[in-house]
C-alpha positions in Angstrom: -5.0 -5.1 0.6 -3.1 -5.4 -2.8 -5.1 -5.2 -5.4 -3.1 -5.7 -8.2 -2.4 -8.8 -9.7 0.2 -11.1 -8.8 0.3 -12.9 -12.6 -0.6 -12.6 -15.8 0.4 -16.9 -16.4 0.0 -18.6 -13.2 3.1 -20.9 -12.3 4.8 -19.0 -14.9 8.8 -17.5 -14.1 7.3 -14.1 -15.3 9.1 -10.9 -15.3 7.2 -7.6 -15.4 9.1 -4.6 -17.3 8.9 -1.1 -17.4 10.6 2.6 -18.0 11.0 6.0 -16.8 11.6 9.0 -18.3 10.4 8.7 -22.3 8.7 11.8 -22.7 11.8 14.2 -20.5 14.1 16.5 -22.7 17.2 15.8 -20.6 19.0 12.4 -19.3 18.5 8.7 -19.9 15.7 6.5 -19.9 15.5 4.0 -17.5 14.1 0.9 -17.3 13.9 -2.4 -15.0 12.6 -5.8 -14.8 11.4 -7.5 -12.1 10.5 -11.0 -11.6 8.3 -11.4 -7.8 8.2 -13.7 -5.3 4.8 -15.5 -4.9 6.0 -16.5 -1.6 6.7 -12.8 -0.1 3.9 -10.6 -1.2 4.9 -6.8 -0.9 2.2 -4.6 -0.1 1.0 -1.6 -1.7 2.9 -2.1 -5.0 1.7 0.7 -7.9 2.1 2.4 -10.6 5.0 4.8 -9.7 3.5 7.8 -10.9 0.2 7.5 -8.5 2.7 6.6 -5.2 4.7 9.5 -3.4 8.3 9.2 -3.7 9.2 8.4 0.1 6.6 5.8 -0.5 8.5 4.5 -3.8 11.9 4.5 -1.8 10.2 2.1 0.8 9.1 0.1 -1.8 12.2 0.3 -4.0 14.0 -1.2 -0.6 11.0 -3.8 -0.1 11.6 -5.1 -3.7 15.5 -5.6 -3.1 14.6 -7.6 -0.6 12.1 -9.8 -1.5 12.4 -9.9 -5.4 13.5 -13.6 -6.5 15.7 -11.0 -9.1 15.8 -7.6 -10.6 17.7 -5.4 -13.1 17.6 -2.0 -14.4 18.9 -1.1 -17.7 19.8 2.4 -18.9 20.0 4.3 -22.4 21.9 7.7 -23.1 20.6 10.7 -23.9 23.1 10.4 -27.2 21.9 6.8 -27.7 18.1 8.1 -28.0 19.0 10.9 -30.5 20.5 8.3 -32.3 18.1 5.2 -32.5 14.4 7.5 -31.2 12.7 7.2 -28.0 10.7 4.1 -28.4 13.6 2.2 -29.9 15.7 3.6 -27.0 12.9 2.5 -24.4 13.0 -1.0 -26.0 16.6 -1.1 -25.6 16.5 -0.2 -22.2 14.5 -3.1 -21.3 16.1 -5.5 -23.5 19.6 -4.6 -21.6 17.4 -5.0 -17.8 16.0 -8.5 -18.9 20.0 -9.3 -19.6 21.0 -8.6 -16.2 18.6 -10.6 -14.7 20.6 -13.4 -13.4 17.8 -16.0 -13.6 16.0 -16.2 -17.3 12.3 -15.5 -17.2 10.3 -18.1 -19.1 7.4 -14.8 -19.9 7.7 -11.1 -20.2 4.9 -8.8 -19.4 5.2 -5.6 -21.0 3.8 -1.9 -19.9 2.8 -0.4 -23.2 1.3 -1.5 -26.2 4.4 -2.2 -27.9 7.8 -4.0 -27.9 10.4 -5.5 -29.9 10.9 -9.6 -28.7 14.2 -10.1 -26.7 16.0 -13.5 -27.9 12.7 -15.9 -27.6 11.6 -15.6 -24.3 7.6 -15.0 -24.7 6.2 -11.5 -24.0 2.8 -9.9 -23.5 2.2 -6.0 -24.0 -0.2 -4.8 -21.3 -1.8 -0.9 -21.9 -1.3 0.8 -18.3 0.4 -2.8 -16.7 2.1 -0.6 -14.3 -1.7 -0.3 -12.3 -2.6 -3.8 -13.0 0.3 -6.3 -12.4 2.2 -6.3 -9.3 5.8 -7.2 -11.3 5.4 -4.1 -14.0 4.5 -2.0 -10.9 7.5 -3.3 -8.9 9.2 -2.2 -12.7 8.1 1.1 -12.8 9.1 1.5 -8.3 12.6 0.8 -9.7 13.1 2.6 -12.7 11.6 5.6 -11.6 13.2 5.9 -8.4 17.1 5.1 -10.3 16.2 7.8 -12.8 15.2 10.3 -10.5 18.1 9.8 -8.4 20.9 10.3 -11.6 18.6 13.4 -12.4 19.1 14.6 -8.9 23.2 14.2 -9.5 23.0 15.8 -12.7 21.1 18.3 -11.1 24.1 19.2 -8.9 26.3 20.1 -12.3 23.2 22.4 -13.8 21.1 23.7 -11.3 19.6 26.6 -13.7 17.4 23.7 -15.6 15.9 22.4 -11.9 16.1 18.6 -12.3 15.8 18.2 -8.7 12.5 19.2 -9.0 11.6 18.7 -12.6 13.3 15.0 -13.3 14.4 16.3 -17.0 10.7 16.6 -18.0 9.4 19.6 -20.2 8.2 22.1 -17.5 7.8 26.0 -18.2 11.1 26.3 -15.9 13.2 23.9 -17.7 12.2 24.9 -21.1 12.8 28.8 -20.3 16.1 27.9 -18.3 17.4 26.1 -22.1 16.2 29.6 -23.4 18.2 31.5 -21.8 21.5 29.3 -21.4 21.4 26.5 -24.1 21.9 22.9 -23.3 24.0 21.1 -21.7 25.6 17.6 -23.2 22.7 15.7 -21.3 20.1 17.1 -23.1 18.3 15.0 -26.3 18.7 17.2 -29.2 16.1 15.0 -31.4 13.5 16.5 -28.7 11.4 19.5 -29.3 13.2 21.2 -26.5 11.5 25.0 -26.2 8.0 23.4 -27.5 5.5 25.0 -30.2 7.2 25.8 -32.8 10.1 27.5 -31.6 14.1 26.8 -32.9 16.9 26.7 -30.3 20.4 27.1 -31.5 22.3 23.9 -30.6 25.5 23.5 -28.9 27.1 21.8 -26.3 
């Protein structure tokens, strides 16, 4: 049974967008957009954060394959220090909905916010990623391609333990920039040791 739904405008070319990785201290955030076909249901789409991740790697493949089209669009670490996390999140959909190679005539939104793209209608949807099929199918993707350039980068800086940790602020990664700085993937407009403590910056 899915029980999310499978529109937000019936007979509608609607895509369903989302990210991955706003709130980590280290890598890009990532985000995709999706647009479903009615015509192949996939089952057990969600929000990617209540799903297991061999589960979101089945569904990541089950969304290739059945998705009329789908794009993921990514923005630097450097890029967010430059333009701010929600600006950077907004860009990162704006450059998914551009690679989808058909042109959505609706965009729903996860969040509560979002700057237009071009003119193409959009709706912003507060926790979409549980309630629309398309911004779940979003979230499958974008979380799953973040966690997997994490993983790489993981392979360069073991100490910080992004194969575990994805980039976000755990007490590991925070004490692991403590004692050995940053590296050139980490956002230096975050907070990066929390509270109120100042970290010497360098790369």
């Amino acid at each position: 049974m899915n029980e999310l739904l499978t529109y937000y405008t019936k007979n509608t070319i609607e895509a369903g967008c989302d990210e991955a990785g706003r709130g980590c201290l280290a890598g890009p955030v990532v985000a995709s957009a999706v647009i479903l076909n009615p015509k192949k249901t996939i089952q057990g789409l969600n929000d990617s954060k209540k799903i297991n991740e061999s589960k979101r790697k089945f569904l990541r493949d089950e969304i290739h394959a059945n998705a009329i089209a789908y794009a993921i669009g990514i923005v630097s670490n450097k890029e967010i220090d430059e333009i701010n996390i929600l600006n950077a999140s907004f860009l990162a959909m704006h450059r998914a909905i551009e690679g989808l190679n058909i042109e959505p005539a609706q965009l729903i939104i996860d969040g509560n916010r979002f700057n237009p793209f071009k003119k193409i209608p959009h709706v912003c949807i507060i926790k979409g990623d549980a309630k629309y099929q398309s911004i779940a199918a979003a979230s499958i993707l974008a979380k799953t391609c973040r966690d997997e350039i994490m993983m790489k980068l993981n392979n360069e800086h073991d100490q910080y333990d992004w194969k575990n940790n994805k980039g976000y602020p755990t007490a590991k990664h925070r004490k692991a920039i403590s004692e050995y700085g940053i590296t050139k993937h980490h956002r230096t407009s975050f907070n990066l040791l929390g509270h109120d403590k100042q970290l010497d910056l360098f790369e």
